[in-house]
SEZA-469614 format. One record per residue (C-alpha): x negated, y negated, z. Coordinates in pm, whole numbers, plus 50000, padded with zeros to 5 digits. Last residue first. Example, Ala and Ser with C-alpha at 12.3 -4.5 7.8 and 13.67 -1.06 7.14 Angstrom:
2
<c1->48633 c2->50106 c3->50714>
<c1->48770 c2->50450 c3->50780>
***
This chain:
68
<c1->35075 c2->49164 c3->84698>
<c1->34914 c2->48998 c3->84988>
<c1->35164 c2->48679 c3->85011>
<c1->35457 c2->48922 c3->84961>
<c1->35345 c2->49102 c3->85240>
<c1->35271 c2->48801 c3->85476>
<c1->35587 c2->48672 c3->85398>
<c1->35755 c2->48979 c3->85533>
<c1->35547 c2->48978 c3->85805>
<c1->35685 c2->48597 c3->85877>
<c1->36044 c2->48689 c3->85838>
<c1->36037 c2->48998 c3->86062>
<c1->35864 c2->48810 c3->86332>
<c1->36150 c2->48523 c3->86257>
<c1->36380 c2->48820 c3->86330>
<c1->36250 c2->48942 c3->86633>
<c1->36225 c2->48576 c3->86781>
<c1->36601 c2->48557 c3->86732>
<c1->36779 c2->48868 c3->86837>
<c1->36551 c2->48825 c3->87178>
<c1->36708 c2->48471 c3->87234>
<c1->37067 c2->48670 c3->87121>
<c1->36959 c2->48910 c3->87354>
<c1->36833 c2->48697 c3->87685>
<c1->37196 c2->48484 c3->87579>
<c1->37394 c2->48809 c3->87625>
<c1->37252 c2->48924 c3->87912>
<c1->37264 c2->48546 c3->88088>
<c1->37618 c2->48517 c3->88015>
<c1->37735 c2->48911 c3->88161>
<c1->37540 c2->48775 c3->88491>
<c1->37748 c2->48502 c3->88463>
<c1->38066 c2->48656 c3->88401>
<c1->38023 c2->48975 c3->88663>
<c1->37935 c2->48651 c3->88953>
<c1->38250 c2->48429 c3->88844>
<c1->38407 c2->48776 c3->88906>
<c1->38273 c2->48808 c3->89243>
<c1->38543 c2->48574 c3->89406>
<c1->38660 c2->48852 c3->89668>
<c1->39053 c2->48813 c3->89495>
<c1->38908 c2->48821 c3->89142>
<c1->38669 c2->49141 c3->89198>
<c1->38927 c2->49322 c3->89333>
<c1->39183 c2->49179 c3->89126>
<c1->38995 c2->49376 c3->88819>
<c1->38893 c2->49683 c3->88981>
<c1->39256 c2->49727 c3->89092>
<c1->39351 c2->49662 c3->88670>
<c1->39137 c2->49929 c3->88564>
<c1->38912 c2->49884 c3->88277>
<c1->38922 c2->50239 c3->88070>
<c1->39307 c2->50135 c3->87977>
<c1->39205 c2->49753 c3->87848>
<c1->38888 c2->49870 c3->87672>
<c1->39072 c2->50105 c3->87432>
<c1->39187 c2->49887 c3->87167>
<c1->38817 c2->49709 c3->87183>
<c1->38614 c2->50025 c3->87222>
<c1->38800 c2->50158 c3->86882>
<c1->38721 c2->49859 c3->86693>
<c1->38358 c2->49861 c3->86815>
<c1->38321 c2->50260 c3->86705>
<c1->38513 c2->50202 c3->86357>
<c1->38260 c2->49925 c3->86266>
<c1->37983 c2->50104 c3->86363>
<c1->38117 c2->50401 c3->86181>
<c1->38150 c2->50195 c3->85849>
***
């Protein structure tokens, strides 16, 4: 319930913490192809990371039942 609140209350406020000079800065020198990609590869090291962690969890868990 308070992770939920915290993420919905990041999103309405995201807009007013993100400056809109920062924003055209980074269009206008071409650097925000940069900010997305390097935003990309974070996110798809995680969800890669997200992944082998849980078939980890899986298999230990099946090792547990397996021993009981």
């Amino acid at each position: 319930m308070v992770r939920n609140y915290l993420i919905s209350s990041i999103l309405v406020f995201l807009p007013w913490l993100v400056k809109a000079d920062s924003l055209d800065f980074f269009r206008s020198t071409g650097k925000m192809y940069s900010v997305v990609a390097v935003v990309l590869v974070l996110f798809i090291i995680l969800a890669i990371y997200l992944i082998k962690l849980d078939k980890r969890i899986t298999q230990v868990e099946q090792n547990k039942k397996h021993e009981s």
